[in-house]
C-alpha positions in Angstrom: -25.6 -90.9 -24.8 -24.7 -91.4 -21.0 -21.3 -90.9 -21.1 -21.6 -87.4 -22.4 -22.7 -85.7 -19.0 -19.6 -87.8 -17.6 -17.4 -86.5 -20.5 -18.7 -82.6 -19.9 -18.1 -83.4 -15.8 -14.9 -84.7 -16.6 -13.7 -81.4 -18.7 -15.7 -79.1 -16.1 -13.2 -80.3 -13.3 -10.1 -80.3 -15.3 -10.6 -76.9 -16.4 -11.8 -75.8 -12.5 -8.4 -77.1 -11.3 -6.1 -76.1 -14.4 -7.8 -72.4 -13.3 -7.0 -73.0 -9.8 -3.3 -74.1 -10.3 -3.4 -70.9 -12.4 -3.5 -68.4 -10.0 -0.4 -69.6 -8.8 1.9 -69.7 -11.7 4.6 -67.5 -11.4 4.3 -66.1 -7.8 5.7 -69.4 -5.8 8.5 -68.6 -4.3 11.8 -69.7 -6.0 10.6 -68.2 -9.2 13.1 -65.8 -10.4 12.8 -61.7 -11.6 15.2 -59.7 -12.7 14.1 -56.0 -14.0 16.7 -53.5 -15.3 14.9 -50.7 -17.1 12.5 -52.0 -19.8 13.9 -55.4 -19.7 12.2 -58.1 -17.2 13.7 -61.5 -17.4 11.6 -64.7 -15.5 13.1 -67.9 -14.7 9.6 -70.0 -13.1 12.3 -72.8 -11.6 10.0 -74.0 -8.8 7.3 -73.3 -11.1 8.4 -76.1 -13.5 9.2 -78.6 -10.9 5.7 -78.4 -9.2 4.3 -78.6 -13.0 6.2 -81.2 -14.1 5.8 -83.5 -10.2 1.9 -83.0 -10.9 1.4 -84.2 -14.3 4.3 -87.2 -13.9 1.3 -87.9 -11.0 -1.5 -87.5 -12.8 0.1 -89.8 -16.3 1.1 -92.6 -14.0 -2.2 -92.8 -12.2 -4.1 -92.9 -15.8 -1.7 -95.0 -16.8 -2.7 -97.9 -13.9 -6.2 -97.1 -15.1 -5.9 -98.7 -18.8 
């Protein structure tokens, strides 16, 4: 039973960080909009790149860890 609280801790600060990083999806600046009318198209380019940099970080740090 004590590695529940460290579990729940665990998922508290991933979700406080995944809501953080949140905020910021979409408005970084290389992220493309195009409106015409009713139609919007979004290309998130630098979106992806910072997405995809953070978790390549995050998978090769747990993967030193196992």
């Amino acid at each position: 039973m004590t590695e529940f609280p460290k579990i729940l801790m665990i998922i508290g600060g991933t979700l406080l960080l995944i809501g953080f990083f949140m905020q910021f999806i979409g408005k970084l600046p290389g992220d493309l909009m195009f409106k015409k009318g009713n139609t919007t198209v979004f290309f998130p380019i630098v979106t992806c790149i910072v997405i995809s940099i953070v978790l390549s970080i995050v998978f090769s740090l747990l993967g030193r860890f196992k």
